[in-house]
C-alpha positions in Angstrom: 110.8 82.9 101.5 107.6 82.9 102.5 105.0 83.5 98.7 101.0 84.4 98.9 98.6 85.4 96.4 96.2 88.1 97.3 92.5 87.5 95.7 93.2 91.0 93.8 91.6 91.0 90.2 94.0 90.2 87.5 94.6 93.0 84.8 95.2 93.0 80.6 98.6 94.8 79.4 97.7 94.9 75.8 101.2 96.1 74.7 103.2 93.1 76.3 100.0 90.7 75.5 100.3 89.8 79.2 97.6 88.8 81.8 99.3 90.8 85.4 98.8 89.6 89.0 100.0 90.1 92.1 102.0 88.0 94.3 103.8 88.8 98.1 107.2 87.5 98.9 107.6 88.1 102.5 104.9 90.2 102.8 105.9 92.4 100.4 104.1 92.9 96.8 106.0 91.5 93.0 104.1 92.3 90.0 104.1 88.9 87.8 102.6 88.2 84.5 101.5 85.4 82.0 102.2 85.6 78.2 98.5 85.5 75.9 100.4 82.6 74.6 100.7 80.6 77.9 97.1 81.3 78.6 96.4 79.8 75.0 98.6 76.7 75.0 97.3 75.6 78.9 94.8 77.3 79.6 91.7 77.2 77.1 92.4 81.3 76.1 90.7 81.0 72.5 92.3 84.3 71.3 94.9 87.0 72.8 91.6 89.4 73.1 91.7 91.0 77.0 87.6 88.6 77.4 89.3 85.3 76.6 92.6 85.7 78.5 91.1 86.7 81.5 88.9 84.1 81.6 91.5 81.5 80.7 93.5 83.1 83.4 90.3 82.3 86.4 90.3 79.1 84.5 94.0 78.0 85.3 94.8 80.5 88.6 95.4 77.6 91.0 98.2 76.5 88.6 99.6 79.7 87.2 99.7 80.4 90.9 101.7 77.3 91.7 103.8 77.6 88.8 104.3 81.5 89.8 105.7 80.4 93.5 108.1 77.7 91.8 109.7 80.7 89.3 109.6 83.3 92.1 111.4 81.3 94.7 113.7 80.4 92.0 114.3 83.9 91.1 115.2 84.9 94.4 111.9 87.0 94.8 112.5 89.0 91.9 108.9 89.9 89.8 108.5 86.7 86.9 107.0 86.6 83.7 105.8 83.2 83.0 105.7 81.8 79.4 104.5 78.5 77.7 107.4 76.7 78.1 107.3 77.0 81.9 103.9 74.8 82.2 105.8 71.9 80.3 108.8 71.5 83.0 109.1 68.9 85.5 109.2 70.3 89.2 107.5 74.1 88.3 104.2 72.6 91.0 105.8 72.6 94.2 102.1 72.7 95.3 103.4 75.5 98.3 100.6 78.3 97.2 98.7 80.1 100.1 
């Protein structure tokens, strides 16, 4: 499985409190997400406000990113929403992020 990140602009989903990207497996394009309390915990997001948590998100991309490709390949491909918790487990950096 083959995952990429396209340079695309992250976007704020105010109802889910979520921070969307975009990734590709195999070419083809998964919306994923990042929980305002992720962004918080690992990445320096002072509040769940859209300003802080996309700037926490530019902050932390190269590891959400990494983390991302870990869930996705372990997901089968299927879109992943990543949470806290995720940041704290051993083997979630495979380091394999184009």
């Amino acid at each position: 499985m083959r995952i990429t990140f396209p340079d695309d602009a992250p976007g704020f989903d105010g109802s889910s409190l979520t921070v969307q990207f975009t990734a590709r497996v195999d070419g083809e394009p998964v919306i994923c997400a990042i929980t305002a309390e992720a962004l918080e915990d690992h990445f320096g997001a002072r509040s769940a406000l859209e300003e802080s948590l996309l700037a926490a998100f530019e902050q932390g991309r190269r590891r959400i990113r990494s983390v991302c490709a870990e869930a996705l390949d372990q997901s089968g491909g299927a879109a992943v929403i990543l949470h806290s918790g995720l940041f704290r487990v051993e083997g979630m950096e495979p380091g394999h992020v184009q």
